[in-house]
One Martini backbone bead per residue (centre of mass of N, CA, C, O) as a GRO file, in nm:
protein
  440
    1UNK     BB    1  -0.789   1.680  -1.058
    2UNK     BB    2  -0.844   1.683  -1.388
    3UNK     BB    3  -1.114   1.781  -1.545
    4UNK     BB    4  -1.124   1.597  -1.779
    5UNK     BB    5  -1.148   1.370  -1.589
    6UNK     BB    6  -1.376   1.398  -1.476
    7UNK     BB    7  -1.550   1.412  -1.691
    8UNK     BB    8  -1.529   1.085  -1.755
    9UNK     BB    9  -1.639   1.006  -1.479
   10UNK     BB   10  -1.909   1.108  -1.513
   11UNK     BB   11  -1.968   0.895  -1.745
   12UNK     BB   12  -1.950   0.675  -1.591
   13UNK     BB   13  -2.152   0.667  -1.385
   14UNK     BB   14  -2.404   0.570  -1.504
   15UNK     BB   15  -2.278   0.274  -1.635
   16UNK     BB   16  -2.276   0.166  -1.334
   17UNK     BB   17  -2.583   0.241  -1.196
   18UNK     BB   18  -2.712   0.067  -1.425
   19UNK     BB   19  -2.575  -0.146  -1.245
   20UNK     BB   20  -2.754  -0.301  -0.983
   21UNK     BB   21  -2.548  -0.556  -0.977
   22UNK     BB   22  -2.307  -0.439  -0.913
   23UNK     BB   23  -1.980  -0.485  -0.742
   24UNK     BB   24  -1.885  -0.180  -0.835
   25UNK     BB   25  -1.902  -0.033  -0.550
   26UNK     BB   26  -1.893   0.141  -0.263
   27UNK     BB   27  -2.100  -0.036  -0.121
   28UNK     BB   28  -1.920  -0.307  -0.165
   29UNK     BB   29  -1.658  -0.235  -0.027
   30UNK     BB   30  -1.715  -0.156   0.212
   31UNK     BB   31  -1.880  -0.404   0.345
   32UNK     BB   32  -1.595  -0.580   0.260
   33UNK     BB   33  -1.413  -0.445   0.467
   34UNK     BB   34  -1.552  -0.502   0.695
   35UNK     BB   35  -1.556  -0.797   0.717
   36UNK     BB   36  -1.239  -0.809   0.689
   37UNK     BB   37  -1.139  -0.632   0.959
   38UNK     BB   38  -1.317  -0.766   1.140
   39UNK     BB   39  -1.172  -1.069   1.102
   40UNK     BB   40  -0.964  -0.981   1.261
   41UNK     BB   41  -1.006  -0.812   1.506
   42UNK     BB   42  -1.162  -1.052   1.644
   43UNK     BB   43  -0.919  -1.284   1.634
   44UNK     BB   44  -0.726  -0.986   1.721
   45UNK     BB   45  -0.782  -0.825   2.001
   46UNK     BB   46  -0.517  -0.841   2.074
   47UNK     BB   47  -0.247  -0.580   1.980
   48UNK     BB   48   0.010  -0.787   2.108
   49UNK     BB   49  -0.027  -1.024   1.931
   50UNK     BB   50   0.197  -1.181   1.792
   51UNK     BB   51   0.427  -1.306   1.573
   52UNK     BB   52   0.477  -1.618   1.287
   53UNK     BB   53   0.626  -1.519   1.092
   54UNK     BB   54   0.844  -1.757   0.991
   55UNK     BB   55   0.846  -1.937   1.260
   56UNK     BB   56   0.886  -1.637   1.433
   57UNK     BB   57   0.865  -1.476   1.665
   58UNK     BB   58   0.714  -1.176   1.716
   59UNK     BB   59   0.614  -0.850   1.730
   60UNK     BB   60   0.359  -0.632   1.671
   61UNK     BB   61   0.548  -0.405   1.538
   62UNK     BB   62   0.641  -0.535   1.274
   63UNK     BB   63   0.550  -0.549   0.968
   64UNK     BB   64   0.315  -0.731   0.953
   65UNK     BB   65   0.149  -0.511   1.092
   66UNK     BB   66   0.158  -0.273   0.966
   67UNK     BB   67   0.024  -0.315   0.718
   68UNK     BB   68  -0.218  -0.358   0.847
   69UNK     BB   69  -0.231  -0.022   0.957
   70UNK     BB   70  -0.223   0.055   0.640
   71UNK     BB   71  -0.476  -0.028   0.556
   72UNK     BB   72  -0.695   0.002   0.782
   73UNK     BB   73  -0.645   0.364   0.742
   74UNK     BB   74  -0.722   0.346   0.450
   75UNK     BB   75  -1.027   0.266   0.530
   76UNK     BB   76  -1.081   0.470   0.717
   77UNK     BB   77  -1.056   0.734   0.521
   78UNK     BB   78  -1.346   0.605   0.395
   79UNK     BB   79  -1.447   0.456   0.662
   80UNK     BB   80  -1.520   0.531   0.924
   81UNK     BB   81  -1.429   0.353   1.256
   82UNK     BB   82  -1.419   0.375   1.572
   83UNK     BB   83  -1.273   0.059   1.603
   84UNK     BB   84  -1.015   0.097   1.421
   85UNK     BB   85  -0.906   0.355   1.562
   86UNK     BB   86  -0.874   0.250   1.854
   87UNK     BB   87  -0.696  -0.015   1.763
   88UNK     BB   88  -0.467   0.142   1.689
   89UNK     BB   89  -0.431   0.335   1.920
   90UNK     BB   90  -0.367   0.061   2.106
   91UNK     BB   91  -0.104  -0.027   1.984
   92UNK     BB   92   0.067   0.235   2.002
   93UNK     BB   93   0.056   0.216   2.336
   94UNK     BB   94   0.131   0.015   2.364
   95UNK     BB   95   0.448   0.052   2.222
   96UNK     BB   96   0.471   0.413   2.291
   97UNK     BB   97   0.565   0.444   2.010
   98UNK     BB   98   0.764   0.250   1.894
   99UNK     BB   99   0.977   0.125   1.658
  100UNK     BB  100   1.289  -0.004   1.787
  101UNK     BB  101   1.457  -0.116   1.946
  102UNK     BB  102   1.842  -0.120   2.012
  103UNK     BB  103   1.860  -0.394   1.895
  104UNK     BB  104   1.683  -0.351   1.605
  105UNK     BB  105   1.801  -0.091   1.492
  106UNK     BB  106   2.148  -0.124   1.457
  107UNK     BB  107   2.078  -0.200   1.101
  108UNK     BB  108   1.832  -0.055   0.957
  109UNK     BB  109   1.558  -0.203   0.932
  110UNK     BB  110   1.277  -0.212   0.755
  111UNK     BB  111   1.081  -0.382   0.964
  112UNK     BB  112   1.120  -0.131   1.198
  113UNK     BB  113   0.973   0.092   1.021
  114UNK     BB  114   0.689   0.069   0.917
  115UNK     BB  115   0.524   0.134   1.194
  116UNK     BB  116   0.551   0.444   1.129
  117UNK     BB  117   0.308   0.503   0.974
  118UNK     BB  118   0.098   0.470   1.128
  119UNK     BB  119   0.213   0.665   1.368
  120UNK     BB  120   0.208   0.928   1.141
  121UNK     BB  121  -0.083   0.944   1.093
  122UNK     BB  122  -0.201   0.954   1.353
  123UNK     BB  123  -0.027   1.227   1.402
  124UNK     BB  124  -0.225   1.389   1.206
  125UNK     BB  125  -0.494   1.326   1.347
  126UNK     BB  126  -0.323   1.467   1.651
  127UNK     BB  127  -0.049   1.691   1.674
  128UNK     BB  128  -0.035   1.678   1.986
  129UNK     BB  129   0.093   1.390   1.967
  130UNK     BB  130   0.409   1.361   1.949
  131UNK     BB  131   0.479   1.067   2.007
  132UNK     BB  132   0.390   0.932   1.739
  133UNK     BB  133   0.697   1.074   1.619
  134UNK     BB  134   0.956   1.082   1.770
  135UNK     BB  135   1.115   0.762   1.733
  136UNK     BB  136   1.077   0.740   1.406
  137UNK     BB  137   1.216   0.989   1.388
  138UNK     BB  138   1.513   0.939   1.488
  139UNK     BB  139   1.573   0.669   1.338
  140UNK     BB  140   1.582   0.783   1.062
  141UNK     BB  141   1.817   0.962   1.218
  142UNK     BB  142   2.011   0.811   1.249
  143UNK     BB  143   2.057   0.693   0.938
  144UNK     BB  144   2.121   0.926   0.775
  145UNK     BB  145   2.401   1.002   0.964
  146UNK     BB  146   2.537   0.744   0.783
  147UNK     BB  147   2.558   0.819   0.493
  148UNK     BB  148   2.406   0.550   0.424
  149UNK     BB  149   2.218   0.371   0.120
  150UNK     BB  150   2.244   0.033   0.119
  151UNK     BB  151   2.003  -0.111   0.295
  152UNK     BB  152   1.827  -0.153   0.061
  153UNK     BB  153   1.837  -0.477  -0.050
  154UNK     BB  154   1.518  -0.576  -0.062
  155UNK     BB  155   1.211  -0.440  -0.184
  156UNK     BB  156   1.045  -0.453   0.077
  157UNK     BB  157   1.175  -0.202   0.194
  158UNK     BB  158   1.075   0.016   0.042
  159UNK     BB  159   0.768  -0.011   0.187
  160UNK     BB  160   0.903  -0.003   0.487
  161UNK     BB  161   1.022   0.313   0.447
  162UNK     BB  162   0.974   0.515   0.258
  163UNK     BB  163   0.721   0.639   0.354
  164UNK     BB  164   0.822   0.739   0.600
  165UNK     BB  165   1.007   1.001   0.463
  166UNK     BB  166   0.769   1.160   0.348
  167UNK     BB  167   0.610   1.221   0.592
  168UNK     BB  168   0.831   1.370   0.739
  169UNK     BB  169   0.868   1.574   0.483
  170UNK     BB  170   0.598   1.659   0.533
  171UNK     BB  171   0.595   1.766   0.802
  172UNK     BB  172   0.883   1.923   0.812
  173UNK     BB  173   1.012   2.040   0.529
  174UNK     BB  174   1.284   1.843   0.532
  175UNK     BB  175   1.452   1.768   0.215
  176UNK     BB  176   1.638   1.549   0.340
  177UNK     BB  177   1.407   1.307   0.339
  178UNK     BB  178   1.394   1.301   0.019
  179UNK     BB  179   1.717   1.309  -0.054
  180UNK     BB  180   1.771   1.032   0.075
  181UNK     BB  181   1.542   0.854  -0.037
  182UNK     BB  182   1.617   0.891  -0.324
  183UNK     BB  183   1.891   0.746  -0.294
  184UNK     BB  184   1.847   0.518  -0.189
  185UNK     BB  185   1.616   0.416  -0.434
  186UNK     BB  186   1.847   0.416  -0.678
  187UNK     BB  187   1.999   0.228  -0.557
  188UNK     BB  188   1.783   0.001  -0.524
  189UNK     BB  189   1.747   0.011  -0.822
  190UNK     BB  190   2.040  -0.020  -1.007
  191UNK     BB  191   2.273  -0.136  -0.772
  192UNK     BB  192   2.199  -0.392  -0.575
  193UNK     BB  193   2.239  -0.575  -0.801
  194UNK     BB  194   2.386  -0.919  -0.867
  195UNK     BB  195   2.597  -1.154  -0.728
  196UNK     BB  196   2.523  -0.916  -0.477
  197UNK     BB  197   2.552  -0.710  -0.312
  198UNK     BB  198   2.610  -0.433  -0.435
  199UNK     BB  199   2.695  -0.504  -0.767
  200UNK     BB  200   2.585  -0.316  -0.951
  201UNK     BB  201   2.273  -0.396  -1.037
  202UNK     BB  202   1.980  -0.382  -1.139
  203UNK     BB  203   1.615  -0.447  -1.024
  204UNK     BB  204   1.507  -0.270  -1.248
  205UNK     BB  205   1.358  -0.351  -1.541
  206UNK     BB  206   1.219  -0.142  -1.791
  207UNK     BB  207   1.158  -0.339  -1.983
  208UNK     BB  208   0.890  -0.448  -1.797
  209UNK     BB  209   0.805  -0.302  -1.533
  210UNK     BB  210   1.022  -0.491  -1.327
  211UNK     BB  211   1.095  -0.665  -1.024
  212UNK     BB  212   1.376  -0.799  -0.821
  213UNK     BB  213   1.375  -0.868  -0.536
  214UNK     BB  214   1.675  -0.976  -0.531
  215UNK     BB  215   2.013  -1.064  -0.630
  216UNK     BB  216   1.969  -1.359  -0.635
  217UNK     BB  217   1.711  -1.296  -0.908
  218UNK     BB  218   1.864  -1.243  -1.113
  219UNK     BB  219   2.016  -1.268  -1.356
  220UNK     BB  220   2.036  -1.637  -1.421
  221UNK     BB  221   1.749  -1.630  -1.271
  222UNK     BB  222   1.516  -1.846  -1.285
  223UNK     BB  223   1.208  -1.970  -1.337
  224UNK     BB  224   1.106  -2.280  -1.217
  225UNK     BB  225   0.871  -2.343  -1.418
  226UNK     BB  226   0.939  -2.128  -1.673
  227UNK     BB  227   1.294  -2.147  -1.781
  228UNK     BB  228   1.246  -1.874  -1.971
  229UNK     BB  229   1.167  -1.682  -1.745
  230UNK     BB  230   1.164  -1.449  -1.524
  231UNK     BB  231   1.190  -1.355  -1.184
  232UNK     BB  232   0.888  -1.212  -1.052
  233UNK     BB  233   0.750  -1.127  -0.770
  234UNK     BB  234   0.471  -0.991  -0.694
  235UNK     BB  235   0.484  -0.936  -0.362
  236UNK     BB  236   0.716  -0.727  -0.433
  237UNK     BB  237   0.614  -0.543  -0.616
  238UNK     BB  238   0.374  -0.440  -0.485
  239UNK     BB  239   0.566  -0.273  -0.255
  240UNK     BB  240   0.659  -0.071  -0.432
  241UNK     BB  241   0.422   0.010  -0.594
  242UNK     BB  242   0.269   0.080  -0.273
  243UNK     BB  243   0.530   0.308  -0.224
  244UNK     BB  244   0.468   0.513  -0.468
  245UNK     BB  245   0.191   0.603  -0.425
  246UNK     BB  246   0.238   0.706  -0.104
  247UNK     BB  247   0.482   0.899  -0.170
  248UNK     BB  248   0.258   1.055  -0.374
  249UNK     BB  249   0.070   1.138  -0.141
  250UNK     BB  250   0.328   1.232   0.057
  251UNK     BB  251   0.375   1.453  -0.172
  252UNK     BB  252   0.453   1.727  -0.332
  253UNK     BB  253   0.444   1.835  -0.647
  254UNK     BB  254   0.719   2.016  -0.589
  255UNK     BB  255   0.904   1.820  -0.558
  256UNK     BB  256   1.192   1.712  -0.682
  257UNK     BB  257   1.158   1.374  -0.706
  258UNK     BB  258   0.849   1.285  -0.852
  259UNK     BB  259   0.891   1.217  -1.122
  260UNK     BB  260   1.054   0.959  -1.076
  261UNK     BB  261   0.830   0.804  -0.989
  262UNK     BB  262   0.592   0.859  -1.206
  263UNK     BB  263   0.767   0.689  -1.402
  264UNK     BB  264   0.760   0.418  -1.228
  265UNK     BB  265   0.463   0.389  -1.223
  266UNK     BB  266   0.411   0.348  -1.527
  267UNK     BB  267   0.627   0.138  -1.599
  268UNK     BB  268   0.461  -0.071  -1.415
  269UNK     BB  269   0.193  -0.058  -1.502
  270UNK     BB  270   0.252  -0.190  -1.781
  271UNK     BB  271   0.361  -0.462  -1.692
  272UNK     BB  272   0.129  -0.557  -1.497
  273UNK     BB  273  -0.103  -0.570  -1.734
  274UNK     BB  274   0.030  -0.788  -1.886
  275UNK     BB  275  -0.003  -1.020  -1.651
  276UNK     BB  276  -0.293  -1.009  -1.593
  277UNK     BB  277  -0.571  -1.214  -1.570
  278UNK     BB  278  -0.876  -1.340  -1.680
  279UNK     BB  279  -1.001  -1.279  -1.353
  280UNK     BB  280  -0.786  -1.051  -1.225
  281UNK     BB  281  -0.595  -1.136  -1.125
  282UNK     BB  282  -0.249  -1.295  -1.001
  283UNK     BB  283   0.008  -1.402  -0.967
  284UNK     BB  284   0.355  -1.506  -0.817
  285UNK     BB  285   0.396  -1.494  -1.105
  286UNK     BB  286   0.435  -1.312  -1.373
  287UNK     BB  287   0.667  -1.427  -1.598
  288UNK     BB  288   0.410  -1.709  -1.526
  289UNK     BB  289   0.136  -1.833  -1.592
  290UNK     BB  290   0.193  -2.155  -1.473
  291UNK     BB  291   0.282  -2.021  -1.179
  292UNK     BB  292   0.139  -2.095  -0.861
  293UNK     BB  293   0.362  -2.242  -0.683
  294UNK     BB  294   0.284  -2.435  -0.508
  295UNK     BB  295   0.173  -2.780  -0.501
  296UNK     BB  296  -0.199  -2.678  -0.521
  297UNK     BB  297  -0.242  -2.430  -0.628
  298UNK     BB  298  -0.526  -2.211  -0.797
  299UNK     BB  299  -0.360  -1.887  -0.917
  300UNK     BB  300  -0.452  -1.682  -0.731
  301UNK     BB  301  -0.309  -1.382  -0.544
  302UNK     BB  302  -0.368  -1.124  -0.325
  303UNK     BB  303  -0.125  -0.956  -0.232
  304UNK     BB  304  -0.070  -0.866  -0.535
  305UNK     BB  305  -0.321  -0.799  -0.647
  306UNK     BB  306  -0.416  -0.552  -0.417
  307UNK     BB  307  -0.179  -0.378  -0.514
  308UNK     BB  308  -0.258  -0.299  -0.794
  309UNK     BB  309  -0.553  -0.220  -0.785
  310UNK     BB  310  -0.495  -0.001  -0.611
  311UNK     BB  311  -0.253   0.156  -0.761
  312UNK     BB  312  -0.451   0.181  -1.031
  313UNK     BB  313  -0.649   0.341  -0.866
  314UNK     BB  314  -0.504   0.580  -0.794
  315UNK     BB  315  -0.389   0.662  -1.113
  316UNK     BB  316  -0.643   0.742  -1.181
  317UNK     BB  317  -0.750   0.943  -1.005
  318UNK     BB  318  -0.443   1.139  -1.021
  319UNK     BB  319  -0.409   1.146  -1.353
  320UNK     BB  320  -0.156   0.879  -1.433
  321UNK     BB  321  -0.380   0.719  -1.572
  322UNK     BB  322  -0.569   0.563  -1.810
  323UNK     BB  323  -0.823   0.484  -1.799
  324UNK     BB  324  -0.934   0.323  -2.067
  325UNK     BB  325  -0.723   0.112  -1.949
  326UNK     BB  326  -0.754   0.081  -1.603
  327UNK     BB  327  -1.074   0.019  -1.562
  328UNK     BB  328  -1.080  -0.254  -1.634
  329UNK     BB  329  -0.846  -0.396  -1.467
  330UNK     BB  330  -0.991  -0.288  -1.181
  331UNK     BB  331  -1.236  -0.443  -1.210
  332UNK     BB  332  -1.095  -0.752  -1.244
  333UNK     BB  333  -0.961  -0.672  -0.960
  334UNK     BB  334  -1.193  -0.673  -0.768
  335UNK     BB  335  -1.337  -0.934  -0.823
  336UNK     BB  336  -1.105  -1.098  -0.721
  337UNK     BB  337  -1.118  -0.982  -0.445
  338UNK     BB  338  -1.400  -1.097  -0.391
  339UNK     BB  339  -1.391  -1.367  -0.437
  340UNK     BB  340  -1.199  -1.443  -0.182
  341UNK     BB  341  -1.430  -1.380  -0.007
  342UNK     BB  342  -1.562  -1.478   0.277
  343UNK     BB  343  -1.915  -1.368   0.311
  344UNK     BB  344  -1.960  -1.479   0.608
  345UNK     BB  345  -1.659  -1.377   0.796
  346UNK     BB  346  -1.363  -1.240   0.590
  347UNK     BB  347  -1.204  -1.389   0.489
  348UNK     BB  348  -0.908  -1.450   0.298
  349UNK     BB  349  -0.795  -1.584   0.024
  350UNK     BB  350  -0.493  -1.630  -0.159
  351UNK     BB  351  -0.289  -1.605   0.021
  352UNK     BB  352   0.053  -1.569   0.111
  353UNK     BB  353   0.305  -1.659   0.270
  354UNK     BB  354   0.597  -1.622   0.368
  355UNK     BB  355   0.883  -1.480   0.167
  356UNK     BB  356   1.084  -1.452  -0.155
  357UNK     BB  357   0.900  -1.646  -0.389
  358UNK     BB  358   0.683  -1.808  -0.528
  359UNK     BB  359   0.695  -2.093  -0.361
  360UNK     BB  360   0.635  -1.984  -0.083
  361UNK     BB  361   0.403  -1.980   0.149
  362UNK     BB  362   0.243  -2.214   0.048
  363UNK     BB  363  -0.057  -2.326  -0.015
  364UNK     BB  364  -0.269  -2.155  -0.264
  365UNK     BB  365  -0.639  -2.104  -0.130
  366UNK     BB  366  -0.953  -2.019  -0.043
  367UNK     BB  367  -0.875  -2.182   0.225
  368UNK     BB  368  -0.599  -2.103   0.302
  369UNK     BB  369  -0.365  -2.040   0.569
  370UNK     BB  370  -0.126  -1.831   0.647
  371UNK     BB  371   0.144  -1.824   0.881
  372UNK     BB  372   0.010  -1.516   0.849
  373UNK     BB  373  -0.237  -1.241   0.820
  374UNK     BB  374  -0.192  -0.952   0.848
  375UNK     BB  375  -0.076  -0.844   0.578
  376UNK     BB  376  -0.256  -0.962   0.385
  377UNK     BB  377  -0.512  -0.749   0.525
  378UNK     BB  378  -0.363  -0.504   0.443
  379UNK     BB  379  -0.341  -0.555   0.126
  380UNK     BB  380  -0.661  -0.560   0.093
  381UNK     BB  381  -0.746  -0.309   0.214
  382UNK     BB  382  -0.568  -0.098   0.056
  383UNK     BB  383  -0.709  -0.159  -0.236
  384UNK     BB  384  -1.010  -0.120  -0.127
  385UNK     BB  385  -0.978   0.202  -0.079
  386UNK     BB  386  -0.878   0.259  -0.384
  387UNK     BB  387  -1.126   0.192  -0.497
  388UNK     BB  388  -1.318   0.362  -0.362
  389UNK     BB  389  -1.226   0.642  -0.414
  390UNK     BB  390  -1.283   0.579  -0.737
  391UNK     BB  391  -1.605   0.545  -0.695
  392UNK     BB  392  -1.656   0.804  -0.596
  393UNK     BB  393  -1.605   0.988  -0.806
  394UNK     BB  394  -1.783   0.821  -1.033
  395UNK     BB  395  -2.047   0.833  -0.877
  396UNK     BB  396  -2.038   1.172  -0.854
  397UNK     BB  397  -1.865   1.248  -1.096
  398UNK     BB  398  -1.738   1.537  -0.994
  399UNK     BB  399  -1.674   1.430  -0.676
  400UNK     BB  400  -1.849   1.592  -0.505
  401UNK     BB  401  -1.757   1.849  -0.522
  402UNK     BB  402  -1.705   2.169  -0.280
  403UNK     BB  403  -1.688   2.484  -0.206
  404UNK     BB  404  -1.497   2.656   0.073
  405UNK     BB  405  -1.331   2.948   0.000
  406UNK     BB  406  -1.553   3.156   0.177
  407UNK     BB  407  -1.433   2.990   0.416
  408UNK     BB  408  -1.138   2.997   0.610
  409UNK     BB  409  -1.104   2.992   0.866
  410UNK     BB  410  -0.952   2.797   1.078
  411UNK     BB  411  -1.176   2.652   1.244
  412UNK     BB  412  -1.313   2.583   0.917
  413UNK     BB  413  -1.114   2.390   0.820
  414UNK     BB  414  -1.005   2.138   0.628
  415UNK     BB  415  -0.859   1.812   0.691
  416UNK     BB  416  -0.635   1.535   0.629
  417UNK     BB  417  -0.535   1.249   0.740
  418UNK     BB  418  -0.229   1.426   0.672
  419UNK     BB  419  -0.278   1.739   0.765
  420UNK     BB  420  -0.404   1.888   0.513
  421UNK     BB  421  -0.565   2.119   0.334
  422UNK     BB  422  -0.883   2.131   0.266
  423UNK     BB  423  -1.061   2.323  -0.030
  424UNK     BB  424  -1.208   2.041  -0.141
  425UNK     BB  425  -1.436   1.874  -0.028
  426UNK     BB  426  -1.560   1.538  -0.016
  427UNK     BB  427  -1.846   1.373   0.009
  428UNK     BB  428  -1.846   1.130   0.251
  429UNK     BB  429  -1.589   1.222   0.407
  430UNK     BB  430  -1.284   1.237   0.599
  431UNK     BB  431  -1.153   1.476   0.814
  432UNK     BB  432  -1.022   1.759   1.020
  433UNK     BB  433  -1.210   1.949   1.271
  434UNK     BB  434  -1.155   2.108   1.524
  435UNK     BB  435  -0.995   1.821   1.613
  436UNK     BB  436  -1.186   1.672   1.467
  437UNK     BB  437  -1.384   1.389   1.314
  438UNK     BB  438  -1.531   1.450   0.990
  439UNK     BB  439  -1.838   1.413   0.802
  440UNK     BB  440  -1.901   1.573   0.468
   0.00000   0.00000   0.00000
């Protein structure tokens, strides 16, 4: 961070403190974090359970699935619990650590590459177990081998691929997985879209500073409500957003395509900022207000929701969006995350069922259950981190920030649970430290 930004937070921490009634505290996204968490795992203990999302079988490890342990390890790092962490580990152990068997990987489907994302987050707290890392890197190399780039036809991929290829990049120092990762990116930026795959026209409208979702829904394809519209579905938005995120969580300052990452999620941000309803949360449309999907449905969407303001949590942190713009639409943003909470048991309403436009994926009220919760409670998960780590810098002042330059020792150095080195712990985190999970 920033010093100046530093400085703007500590002014932020009194105005948040001194209203002891605000749901805006690190404290109340804890406790309601537990809450979602819990009523996911209580609901599905066995770590095998099927998923029937799109009404077909699948196992526990395609993307719906991922997605739920990429949120929950995201809260994880925020607020440690040892039955969530077991729980991960639990899930990667039934499936040996696989990304997708030879039948699944033949095509290079990103929806089977998702589950490696939280494979390699638990291979970095404990880089000895290096079967967390090997099937899902094998198979990436596999890919990379065929210098094609045109796998990812449609946004949701981006955000189950690519930050594999980051984190990848960032364990082996390897510049070939950034170098991969930036062509796919670019290609299906630029030219996905169009009347076909590969149409060569862009996905990315940057006019907007939205995507559509894939070639079919290019222009002159409309918005099914607002017929003078274009049509952007809010959670493919939401993919690319928190793919774009985590991409820049797991590369280092200096990679050399960074800056086009950072060009387009302010891009975004300024786009989606247009959309935010004056509740705090999003449609199902972005650029139609008055669609909010199928017939009784009643108006905010969770998984779009929750990853903007993950997203916009993120990039005030990171010094990347200015507070004084984002720091609004983030509270308006968790407030509606949090009123979806069904306070009694961590249900989560408003969430969208699986799909590929504002239409798809059933009836969306506070009450609805969608064909599968697994990714919807990863997408709330992941944004309810991204704003606790911002309430903890603004109650901290300066961030709780403590110097420990002065003991560099390698056995008492702390580690974040991505693997690297850091050298002033943040009071309340959890570390990596002598081998162990450690609270600062």
């Amino acid at each position: 961070m920033k010093r100046p930004l530093l400085i703007a937070l500590a002014g932020l921490a009194g105005m948040f403190c001194a209203n002891a009634d605000s749901s805006f505290t690190t404290e109340t996204v804890s406790s309601t974090a537990d809450k979602v968490a819990n009523y996911f795992i209580t609901n599905y203990p066995d770590v095998g359970a099927k998923s029937y999302v799109g009404g077909k079988e699948r196992n526990s490890k395609i993307w719906t699935r991922g997605v739920f342990y990429e949120g929950l390890l995201n809260m994880y790092r925020e607020t440690p619990r040892e039955e969530w962490l077991k729980y991960s580990v639990d899930w990667g152990e039934f499936h040996n650590w696989v990304s997708s068997e030879d039948n699944e990987a033949r095509t290079y489907n990103a929806d089977y590459q998702c589950c490696g994302q939280a494979y390699l987050q638990m291979y970095l707290m404990d880089p000895s177990q290096k079967k967390r890392m090997e099937h899902i890197k094998m198979r990436i190399d596999e890919m990379q081998s065929t210098g094609k780039i045109t796998y990812w036809t449609w946004i949701d991929a981006v955000q189950m691929s690519m930050p594999v290829m980051a984190l990848l990049g960032d364990i082996t120092g390897n510049q070939g997985y950034w170098e991969y990762m930036h062509d796919m990116y670019k290609y299906t930026r630029d030219k996905q879209g169009g009347d076909k795959k590969s149409g060569g026209k862009p996905l990315f409208n940057t006019s907007t500073g939205l995507w559509y979702r894939d070639y079919q829904f290019d222009p002159p394809y409309k918005d099914k409500k607002e017929t003078d519209k274009d049509c952007y579905w809010s959670r493919g938005n939401g993919w690319v957003y928190m793919a774009l995120a985590r991409v820049m969580q797991f590369t280092p300052e200096s990679e050399a395509y960074r800056s086009d990452y950072v060009d387009d999620f302010k891009l975004m941000s300024e786009g989606l900022l247009k959309c935010q309803r004056q509740d705090g949360s999003w449609n199902v449309s972005l650029a139609a207000p008055t669609n909010f999907g199928q017939e009784g449905s009643e108006g905010p969407e969770m998984t779009g929701t929750s990853l903007f303001v993950g997203g916009m949590a993120y990039g005030v942190r990171a010094g990347l969006l200015d507070k004084d713009i984002y720091l609004p639409a983030i509270t308006k943003g968790w407030e509606a995350m949090l009123a979806a909470v069904h306070p009694d048991n961590g249900f989560v309403g408003y969430l969208q069922g699986a799909g590929s436009k504002p239409e798809d994926g059933g009836v969306i009220t506070y009450n609805s259950v969608p064909d599968f919760e697994d990714f919807g409670y990863g997408c709330w998960l992941w944004g309810a981190a991204e704003v606790h780590a911002l309430l903890k810098q603004i109650e901290n002042g300066t961030g709780g920030i403590v110097d420990v330059n002065s003991d560099a020792r390698e056995d008492v150095r702390y580690y974040d649970l991505m693997g690297r080195p850091v050298d002033k712990p943040v009071k309340g985190s959890i570390y990596v430290r002598g081998g162990k999970c450690v609270i600062f």
